[in-house]
C-alpha positions as CSV (number, residue, x, y, z in Angstrom):
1,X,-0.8,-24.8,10.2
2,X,2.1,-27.1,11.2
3,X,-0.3,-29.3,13.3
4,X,-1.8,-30.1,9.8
5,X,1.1,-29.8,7.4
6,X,2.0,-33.2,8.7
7,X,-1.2,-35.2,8.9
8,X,-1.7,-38.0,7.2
9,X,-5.0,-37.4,4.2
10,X,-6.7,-40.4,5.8
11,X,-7.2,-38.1,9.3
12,X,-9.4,-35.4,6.8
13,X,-13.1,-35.7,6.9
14,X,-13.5,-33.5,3.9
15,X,-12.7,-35.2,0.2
16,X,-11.5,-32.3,-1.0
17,X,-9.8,-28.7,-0.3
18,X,-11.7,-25.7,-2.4
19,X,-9.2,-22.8,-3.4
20,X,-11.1,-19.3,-3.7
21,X,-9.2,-17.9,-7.2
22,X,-9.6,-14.5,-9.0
23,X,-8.6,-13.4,-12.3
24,X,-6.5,-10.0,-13.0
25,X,-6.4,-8.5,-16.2
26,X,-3.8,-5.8,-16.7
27,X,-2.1,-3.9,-19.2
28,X,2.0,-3.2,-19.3
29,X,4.7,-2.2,-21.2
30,X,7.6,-4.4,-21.5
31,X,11.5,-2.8,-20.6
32,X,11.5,-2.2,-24.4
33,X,8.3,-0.4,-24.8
34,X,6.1,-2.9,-26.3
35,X,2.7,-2.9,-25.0
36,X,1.2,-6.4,-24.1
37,X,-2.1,-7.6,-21.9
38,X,-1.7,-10.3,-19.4
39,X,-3.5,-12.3,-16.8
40,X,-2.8,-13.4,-13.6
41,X,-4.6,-15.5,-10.9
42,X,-4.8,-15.3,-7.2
43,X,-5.9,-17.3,-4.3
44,X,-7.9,-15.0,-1.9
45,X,-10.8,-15.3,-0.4
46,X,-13.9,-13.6,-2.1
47,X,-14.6,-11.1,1.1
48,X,-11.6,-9.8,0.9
49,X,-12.1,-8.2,-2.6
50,X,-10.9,-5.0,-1.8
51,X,-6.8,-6.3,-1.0
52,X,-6.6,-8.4,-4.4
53,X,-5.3,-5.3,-6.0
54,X,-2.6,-4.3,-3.4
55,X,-1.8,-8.1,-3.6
56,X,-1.1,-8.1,-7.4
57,X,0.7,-4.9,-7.2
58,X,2.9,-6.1,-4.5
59,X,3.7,-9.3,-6.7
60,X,4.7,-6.6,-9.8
61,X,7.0,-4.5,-7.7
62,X,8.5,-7.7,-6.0
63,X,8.9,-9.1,-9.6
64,X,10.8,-5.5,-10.9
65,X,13.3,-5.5,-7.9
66,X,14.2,-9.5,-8.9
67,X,14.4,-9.3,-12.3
68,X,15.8,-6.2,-13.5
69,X,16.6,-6.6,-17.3
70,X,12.8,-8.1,-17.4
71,X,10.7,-5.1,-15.6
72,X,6.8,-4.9,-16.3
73,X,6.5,-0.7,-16.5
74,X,3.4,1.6,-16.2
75,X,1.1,-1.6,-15.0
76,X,-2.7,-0.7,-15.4
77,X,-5.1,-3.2,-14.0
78,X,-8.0,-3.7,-16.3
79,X,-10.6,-6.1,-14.6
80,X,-10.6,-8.3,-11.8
81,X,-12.8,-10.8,-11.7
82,X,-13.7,-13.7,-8.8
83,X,-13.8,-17.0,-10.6
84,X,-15.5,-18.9,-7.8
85,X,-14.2,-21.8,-5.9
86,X,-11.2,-24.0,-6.9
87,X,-11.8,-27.8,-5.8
88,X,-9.0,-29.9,-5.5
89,X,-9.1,-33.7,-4.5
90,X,-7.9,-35.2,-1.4
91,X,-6.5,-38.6,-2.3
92,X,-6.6,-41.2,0.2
């Protein structure tokens, strides 16, 4: 990737760079006992559906250890859902 990072966007054929996103609905209660529903998004590719939930639940365990007065608690993921593809614009 650092062969690319540093190219110039004239040197890309393609106009544009397409993002895979997915949706994740989940349920939590906050460090005072309030129940809430979220979402979240993430990039991953579509075949790789069955790691989008280890992914999210690695984010909420890395977000507990950082912030400690703000912890999610008894996290239940309610739907996950692959949006399709995300296009974004190369601009030359």
């Amino acid at each position: 990737m650092l062969e690319i990072k540093n190219k110039n966007p004239r040197q890309f054929i393609s106009p544009e760079i397409s993002v895979p996103v997915w949706k994740i609905q989940y349920s939590y209660n906050t460090a005072r006992g309030n129940p809430k529903i979220a979402e979240k998004y993430i990039f991953h590719r579509e075949d790789y559906w069955d790691s989008v939930c280890m992914i999210f639940m690695d984010y909420i365990n890395e977000f507990n250890e950082n912030n400690e007065y703000r912890k999610v608690l008894n996290v239940k993921i309610l739907d996950t859902e692959y949006l399709g593809e995300l296009y974004i614009p190369i601009e030359f």
